[in-house]
C-alpha positions in Angstrom: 0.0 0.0 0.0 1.3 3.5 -1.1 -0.3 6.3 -0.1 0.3 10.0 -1.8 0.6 12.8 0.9 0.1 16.3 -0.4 -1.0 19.4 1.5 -1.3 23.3 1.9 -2.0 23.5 -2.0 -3.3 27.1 -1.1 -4.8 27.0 -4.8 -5.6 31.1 -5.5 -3.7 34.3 -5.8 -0.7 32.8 -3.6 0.0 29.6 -5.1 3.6 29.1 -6.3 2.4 28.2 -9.9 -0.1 29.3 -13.0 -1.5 26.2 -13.1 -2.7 26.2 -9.2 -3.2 30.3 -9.2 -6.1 31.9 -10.0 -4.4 35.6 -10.7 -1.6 33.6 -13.6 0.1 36.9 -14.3 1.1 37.6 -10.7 4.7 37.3 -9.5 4.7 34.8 -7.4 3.5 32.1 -9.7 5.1 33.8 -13.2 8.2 31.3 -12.9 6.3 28.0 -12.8 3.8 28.0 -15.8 3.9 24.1 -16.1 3.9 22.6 -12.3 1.3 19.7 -12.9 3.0 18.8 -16.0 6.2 18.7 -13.9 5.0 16.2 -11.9 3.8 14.2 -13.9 6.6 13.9 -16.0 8.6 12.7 -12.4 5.8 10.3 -12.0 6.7 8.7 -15.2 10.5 9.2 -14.8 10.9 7.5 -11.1 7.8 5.3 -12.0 5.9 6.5 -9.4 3.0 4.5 -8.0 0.6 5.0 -5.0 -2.7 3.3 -4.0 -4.2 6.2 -2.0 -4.3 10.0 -1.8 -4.3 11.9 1.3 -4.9 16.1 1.7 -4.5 17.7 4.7 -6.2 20.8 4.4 -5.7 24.1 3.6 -6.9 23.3 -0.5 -7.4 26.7 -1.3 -5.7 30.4 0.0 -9.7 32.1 0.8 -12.5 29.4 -0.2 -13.5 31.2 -3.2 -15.7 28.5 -4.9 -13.8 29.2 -8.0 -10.0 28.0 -6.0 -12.2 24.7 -5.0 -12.8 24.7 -8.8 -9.2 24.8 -9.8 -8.2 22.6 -7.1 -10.8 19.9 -7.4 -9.4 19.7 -11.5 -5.9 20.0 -10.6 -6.5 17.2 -7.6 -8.8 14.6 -10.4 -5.6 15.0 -12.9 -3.1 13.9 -10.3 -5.2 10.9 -9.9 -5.7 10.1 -13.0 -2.1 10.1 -13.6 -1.5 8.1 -10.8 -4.5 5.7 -11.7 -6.2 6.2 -7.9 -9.9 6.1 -8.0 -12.2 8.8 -6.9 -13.2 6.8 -3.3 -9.5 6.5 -2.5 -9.0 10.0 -2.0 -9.5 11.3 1.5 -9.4 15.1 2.8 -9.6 17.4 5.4 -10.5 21.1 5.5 -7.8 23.4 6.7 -8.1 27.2 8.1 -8.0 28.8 4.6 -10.6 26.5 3.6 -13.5 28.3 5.7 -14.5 31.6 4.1 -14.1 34.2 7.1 -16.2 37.0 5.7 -19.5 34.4 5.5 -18.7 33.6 9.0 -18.0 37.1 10.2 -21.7 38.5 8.5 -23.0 35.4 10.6 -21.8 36.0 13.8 -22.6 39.9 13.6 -26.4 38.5 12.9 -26.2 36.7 15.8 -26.9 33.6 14.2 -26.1 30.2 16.4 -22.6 29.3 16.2 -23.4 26.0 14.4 -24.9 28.0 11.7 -21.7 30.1 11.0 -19.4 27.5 11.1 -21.7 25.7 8.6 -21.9 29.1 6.2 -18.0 29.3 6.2 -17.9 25.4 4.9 -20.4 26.8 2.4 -18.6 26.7 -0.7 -16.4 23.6 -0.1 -19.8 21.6 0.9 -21.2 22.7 -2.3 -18.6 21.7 -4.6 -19.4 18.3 -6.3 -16.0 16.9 -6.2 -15.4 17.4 -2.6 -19.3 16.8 -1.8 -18.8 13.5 -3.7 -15.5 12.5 -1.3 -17.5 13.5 1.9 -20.0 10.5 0.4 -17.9 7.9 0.4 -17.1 7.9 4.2 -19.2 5.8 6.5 -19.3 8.5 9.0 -20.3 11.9 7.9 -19.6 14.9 10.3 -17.0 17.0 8.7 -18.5 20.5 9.2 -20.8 20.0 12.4 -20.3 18.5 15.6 -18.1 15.9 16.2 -16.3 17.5 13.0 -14.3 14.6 11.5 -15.6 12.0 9.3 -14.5 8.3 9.2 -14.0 6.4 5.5 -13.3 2.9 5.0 -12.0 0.7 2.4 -10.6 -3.1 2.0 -7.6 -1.6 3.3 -7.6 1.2 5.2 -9.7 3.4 7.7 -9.2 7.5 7.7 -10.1 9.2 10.2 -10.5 13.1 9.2 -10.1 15.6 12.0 -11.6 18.8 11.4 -8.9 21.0 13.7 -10.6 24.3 12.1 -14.0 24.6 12.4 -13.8 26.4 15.9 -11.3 28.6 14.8 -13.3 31.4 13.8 -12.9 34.6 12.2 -13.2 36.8 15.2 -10.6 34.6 17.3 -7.8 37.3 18.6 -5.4 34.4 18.0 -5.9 31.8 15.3 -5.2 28.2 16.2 -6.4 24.3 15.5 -8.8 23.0 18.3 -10.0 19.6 18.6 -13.1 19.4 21.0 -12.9 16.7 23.8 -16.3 15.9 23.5 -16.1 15.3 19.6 -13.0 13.3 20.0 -14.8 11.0 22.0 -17.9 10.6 19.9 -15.2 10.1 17.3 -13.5 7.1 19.1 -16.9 5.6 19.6 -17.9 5.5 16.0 -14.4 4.4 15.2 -15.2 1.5 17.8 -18.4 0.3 15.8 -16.5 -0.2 12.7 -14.5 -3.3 12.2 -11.2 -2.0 11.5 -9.2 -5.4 12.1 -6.5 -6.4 9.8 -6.4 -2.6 7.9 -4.0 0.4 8.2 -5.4 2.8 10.3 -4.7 6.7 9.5 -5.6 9.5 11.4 -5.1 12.7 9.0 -5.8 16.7 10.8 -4.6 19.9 9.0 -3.2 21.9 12.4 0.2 20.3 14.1 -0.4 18.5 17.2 3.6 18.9 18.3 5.3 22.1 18.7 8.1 22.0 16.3 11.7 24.0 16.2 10.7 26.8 13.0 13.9 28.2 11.4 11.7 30.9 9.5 9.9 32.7 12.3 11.3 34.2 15.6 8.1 34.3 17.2 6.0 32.2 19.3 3.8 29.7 17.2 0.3 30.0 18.8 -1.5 28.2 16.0 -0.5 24.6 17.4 -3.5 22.9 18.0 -5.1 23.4 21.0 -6.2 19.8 23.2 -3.3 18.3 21.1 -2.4 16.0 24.0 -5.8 14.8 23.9 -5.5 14.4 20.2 -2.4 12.2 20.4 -3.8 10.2 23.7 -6.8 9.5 21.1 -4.7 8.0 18.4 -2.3 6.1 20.4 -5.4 4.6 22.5 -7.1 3.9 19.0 -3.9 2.1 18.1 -3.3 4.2 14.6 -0.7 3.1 12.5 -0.2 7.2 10.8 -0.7 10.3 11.2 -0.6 13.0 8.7 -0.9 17.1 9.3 -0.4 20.1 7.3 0.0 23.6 8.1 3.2 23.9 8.8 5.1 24.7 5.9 8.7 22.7 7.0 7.8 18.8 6.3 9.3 16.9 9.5 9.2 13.2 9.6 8.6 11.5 13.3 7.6 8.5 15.2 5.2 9.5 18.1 4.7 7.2 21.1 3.6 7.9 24.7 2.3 5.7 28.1 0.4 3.5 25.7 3.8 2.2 24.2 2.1 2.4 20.7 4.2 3.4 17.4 2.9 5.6 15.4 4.4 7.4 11.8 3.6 11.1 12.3 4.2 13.3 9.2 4.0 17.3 8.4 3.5 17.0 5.2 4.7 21.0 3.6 3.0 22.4 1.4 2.2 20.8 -2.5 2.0 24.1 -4.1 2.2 27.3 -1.9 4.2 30.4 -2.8 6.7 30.1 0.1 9.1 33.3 -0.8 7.0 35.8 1.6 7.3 34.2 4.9 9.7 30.8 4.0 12.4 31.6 1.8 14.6 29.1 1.0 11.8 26.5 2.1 10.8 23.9 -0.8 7.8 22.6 -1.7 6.8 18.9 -1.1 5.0 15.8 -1.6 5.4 12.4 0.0 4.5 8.3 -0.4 4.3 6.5 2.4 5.0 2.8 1.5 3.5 0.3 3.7 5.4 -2.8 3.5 4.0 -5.1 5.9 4.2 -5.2 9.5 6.4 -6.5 12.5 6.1 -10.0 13.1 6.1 -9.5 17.2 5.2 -6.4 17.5 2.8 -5.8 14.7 3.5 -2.0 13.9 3.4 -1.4 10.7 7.0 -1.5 8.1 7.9 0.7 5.5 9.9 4.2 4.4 8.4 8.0 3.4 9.8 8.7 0.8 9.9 12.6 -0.2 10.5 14.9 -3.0 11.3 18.7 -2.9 10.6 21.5 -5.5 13.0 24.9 -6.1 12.6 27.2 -8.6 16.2 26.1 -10.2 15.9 22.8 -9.9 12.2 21.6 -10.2 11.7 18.1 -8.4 14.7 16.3 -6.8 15.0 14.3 -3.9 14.5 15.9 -0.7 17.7 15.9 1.9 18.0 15.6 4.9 20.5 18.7 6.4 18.3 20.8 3.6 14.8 19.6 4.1 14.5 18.6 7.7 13.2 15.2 6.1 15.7 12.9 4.2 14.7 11.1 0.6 13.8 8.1 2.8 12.7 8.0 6.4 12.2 4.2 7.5 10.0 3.1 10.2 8.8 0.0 12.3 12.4 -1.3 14.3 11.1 -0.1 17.5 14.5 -0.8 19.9 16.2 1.6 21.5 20.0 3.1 20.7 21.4 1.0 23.6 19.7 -2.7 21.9 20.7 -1.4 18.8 24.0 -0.8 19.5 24.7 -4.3 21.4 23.3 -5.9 18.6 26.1 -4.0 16.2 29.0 -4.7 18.1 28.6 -8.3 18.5 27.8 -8.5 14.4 30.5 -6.3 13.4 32.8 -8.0 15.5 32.1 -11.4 14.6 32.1 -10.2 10.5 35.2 -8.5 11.3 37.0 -11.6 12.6 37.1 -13.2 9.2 36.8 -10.2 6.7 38.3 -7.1 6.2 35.6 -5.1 6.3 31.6 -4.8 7.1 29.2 -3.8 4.8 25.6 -2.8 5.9 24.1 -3.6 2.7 25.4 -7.2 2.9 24.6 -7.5 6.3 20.7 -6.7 5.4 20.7 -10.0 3.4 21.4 -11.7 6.5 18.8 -10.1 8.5 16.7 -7.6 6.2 14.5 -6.4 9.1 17.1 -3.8 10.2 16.4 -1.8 7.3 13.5 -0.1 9.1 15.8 0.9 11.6 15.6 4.7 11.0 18.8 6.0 9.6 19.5 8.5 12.2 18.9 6.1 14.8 21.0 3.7 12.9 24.1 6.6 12.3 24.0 7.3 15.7 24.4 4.2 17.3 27.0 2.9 14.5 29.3 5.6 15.0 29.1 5.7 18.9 30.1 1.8 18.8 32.6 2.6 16.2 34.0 5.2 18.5 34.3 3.0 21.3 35.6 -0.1 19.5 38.5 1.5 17.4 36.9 1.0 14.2 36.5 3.3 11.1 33.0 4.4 9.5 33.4 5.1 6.4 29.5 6.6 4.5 29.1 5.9 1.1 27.7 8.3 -1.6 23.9 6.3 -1.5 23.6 7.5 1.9 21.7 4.9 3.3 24.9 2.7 3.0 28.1 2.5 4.8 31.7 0.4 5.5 33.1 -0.2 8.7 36.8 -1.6 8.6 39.8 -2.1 11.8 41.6 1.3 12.0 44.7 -1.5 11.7 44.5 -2.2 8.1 
């Protein structure tokens, strides 16, 4: 299973290319005339293939009806290019997505605050594309109370978490909010569902984790707000992903707390925003995340994210690590710690060592091809630290993801 992460599209005036803007002339898009037809042509060069699309919010820049236009075509052409039907795609609105100026008129009529938030959503509800995706779930409550909606296939349940419907246009301070009360009538229609033997993927447009931001010296107050109840919800529900937007720096993680439960959290960047204002020097991105199977003890799920990043002069290349803040390919579901890990090393390389010159990891996963989803900084680390302490010389190869490790005495 492969599933295609995109998010923060901002389709409108401030999207980074003609083809996603609906002002074509204006700067900020004037460089990138051809950005679908750029991606597709990767697609067909790295033979690209995914199973699933996931959006997490934040489709348009103001919820014109015309951006959900644009997006909704640009969105069916990626998916026809990738060959994933229409009831594999799976959304969630983010805080550009509600149109603040139907909400605002609302709320100065004094109409009940269910009723605003529904006349913000007015546009996206309407659209026949987005409507249609709504339709396939087997829950339905994106837009009103418990605002998330629940889909299901022969392989998957999503879980959409509306973090912005109470984030409304008077708020002094704009944030996410998930609703304690909605979470938990989420969990119990999550609960009637038989979810046994699928992925499970919880996907939100606000961040739930606060992360380090190397573009803004200030404060970030639009975290979402309950996100310790958000997480306690997904580790308790036993989710196998989590995917967020709204933060325009993608960062790759694996969340786990008192539950002891696993789970792949990705901020995903942004598909096709105009970053130069407010993140210069930040790419663009999209991801796969490429379920392989899952752990024969422990049953999390296996696999890598791999990710692809988009600059002006160089159009789509592989993201990077020290660049990025997410590498090419992130690999999850070896769940020791550095200390097993690094016992486990020392007493492989030693005995390889006895009899050869030197130690290659990419031989060394033929013997035992579960430690490639030992993630590669966990892996660096602990390699070098026993490396350190035994005398021995690392030596990284140009791949990255492989290295040699000989006796400093040859």
């Amino acid at each position: 299973m492969k599933l295609l992460v995109i998010s923060d599209l901002h389709v409108g005036p401030k999207a980074r290319a003609q083809d996603f803007s609906t002002a074509p002339d204006d700067m900020a898009c004037r460089n990138t005339p051809d950005y679908l037809n750029e991606f597709e042509d990767l697609v067909d060069k790295s033979q690209l293939a995914v199973t699933h699309i996931l959006i997490a919010g934040d489709i348009t820049q103001s919820a014109a009806y015309e951006e959900f236009d644009k997006a909704a075509d640009n969105i069916q052409k990626l998916a026809k290019k990738l060959n994933v039907e229409q009831n594999k795609i799976f959304f969630v609105p983010g805080n550009h997505d509600g149109n603040w100026d139907d909400e605002r008129i609302s709320i100065a009529k004094k109409e009940p605050r269910t009723l605003s938030i529904s006349k913000k959503y007015s546009n996206i509800k309407e659209h026949p594309f987005f409507s249609d995706l709504l339709n396939n779930a087997q829950f339905k409550g994106m837009y009103t109370s418990p605002f998330g909606s629940i889909w299901m296939d022969e392989e998957l349940v999503v879980v959409g978490v509306n973090s912005s419907a109470n984030d409304h246009a008077i708020n002094d301070l704009h944030h996410g909010l998930v609703n304690l009360d909605d979470l938990g009538i989420l969990k119990s229609q999550l609960s009637e569902l038989d979810s046994s033997g699928k992925l499970k993927v919880l996907i939100t447009h606000h961040h739930p984790k606060n992360y380090a931001d190397r573009t803004f010296p200030e404060n970030d107050f639009s975290i979402m707000q309950n996100a310790d109840s958000f997480l306690r919800f997904a580790t308790e529900s036993e989710f196998d992903v989590i995917v967020h937007g709204h933060k325009h720096i993608p960062r790759f993680d694996i969340h786990s707390d008192a539950n002891n439960f696993p789970i792949v959290t990705l901020s995903s960047g942004s598909f096709s925003a105009s970053l130069k204002d407010y993140h210069n020097g930040v790419g663009n991105f999209f991801h796969i995340i490429d379920i392989e199977g899952n752990c024969p003890t422990n049953k999390n799920i296996l696999g890598k994210v791999i990710s692809w990043a988009y600059f002006d002069n160089n159009g789509w290349i592989t993201a990077d690590k020290l660049r990025d803040y997410i590498g090419h390919e992130e690999f999850f579901g070896d769940v020791r710690n550095k200390n097993v890990l690094k016992n486990e090393f020392r007493s492989e390389i030693k005995n390889h060592l006895r009899v050869n010159d030197y130690f290659r990891w990419f031989d060394f996963l033929i013997k035992k091809p579960e430690m490639k989803y030992c993630n590669l900084n966990l892996r660096e680390s602990a390699i070098k630290e026993v490396c350190q302490e035994e005398c021995w010389e690392y030596c990284p190869m140009k791949s990255g993801s492989d290295f040699m490790i000989m006796r400093e005495d040859l």
